[in-house]
Steps between C-alpha positions, in 0.01 A plus 500: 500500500598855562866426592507296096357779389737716619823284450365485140468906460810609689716164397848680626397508856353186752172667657475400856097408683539856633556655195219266336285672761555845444461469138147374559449797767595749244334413225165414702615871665630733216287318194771490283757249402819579588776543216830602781376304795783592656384873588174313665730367698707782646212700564421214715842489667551693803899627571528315773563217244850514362513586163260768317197628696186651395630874534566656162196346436295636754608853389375472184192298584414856765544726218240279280241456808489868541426609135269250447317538818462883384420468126176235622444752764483808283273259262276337719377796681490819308341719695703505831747758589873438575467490833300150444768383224785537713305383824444177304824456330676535821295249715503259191884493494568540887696200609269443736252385213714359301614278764122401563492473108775282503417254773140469357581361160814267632779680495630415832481082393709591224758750589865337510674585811834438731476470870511592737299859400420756774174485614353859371508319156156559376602764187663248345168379370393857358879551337462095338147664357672800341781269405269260322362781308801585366589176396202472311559818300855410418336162395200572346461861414320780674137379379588175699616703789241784508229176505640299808494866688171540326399143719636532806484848597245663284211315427234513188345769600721680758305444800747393703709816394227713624471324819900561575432880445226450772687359761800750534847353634736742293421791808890646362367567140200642644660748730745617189233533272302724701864710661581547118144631427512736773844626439652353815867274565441173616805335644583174686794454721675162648500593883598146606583152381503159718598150388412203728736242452290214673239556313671629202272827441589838469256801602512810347350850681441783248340837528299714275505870467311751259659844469785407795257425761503147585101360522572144561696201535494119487649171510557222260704187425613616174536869379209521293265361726623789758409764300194340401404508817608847575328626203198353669548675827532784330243556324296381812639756669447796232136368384244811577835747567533538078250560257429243265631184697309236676588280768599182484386145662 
């Protein structure tokens, strides 16, 4: 039925049971019918399938996450300060969420990919999501796009949002917020970087410093989550030594 359907619609090109699959997936997903089907897709197309991948996409679908994240934030809850905004932005958008995001409303069954991949492979799901989102506003418009971020990220009434900004992750944004209120530098260095070739992961050692001094350091198997995690040692370590931070768990 759905493979007529589409042979009927797109009558230049043979749609295969795959494709006949992800049509359903999107529409069901996205609730909108698609008029370039084509962009659904490649957002669903990893690189390590030959031909166009879901990249160009994924930049654009990032920038469209992160505004509309903050516009329903700065809506939804008008009497918090920035700190909450940009605590809640931040662990919205993390790739570790949008990962989870990703995974939770099928992502992963859909996304079109080569082998063999490497096996740290698990942002592809968060870059499809911000991918997909792009190819819905090239589609269908921003309204279309600002409601599928609206469903899968945000909620009716925010809720979720708020509980985000309650269970910190983004320790790095913290620890520059509260440097740039207090007039101090905040720098991270790259002291060391491993790559296992058996088990194809790299490990990254960075340090943190505030005013020259280094406070802490960390590892991680990508950059980010190094300093992440030094930003978390460090403001374990400098919790009760400056006025107006707390400690972290």
């Amino acid at each position: 039925m759905i493979l007529s359907f589409l042979n009927k619609i797109f009558h230049k090109k043979k749609f295969s049971a795959r494709q006949g699959e992800l049509y359903s997936y999107v529409c069901s997903l996205v609730e909108v019918t698609p008029r370039d089907f084509a962009l659904y897709e490649q957002a669903l197309t990893h690189r390590s399938v030959s031909g166009r991948s879901n990249e160009r996409l994924e930049y654009l679908g990032d920038a469209m996450l992160g505004m509309v994240v903050a516009d329903c934030l700065y809506h939804l809850f008008p009497g918090e300060g920035e700190g909450f905004l940009t605590r809640a932005r931040s662990n919205a958008v993390c790739r570790h969420n949008l990962n989870r995001v990703a995974k939770q409303i099928g992502i992963n069954r859909h996304l079109h990919t080569g082998a063999p991949l490497k096996k740290n492979t698990e942002n592809i799901y968060g870059n499809a999501l911000e991918a997909l989102v792009g190819a819905v506003y090239l589609d269908a418009g921003y309204e279309a796009a600002t409601a599928f971020v609206r469903k899968v990220l945000v909620g009716k009434d925010g809720a979720y949002l708020r509980q985000l900004s309650e269970h910190e992750t983004d320790f790095k944004s913290r620890l520059l917020e509260y440097a740039r209120a207090h007039n101090l530098n905040a720098e991270f260095s790259l002291i060391d970087e491993q790559y296992d070739a058996h088990t194809d992961r790299h490990t990254f050692l960075y340090g943190v410093s505030i005013d020259g001094n280094e406070v802490a350091r960390a590892t991680g198997s990508t950059k980010a989550h190094a300093q992440q995690a030094a930003s978390r040692k460090a403001l374990k370590s400098m919790a009760g030594l400056r006025p107006g931070l707390t400690s972290v768990d």
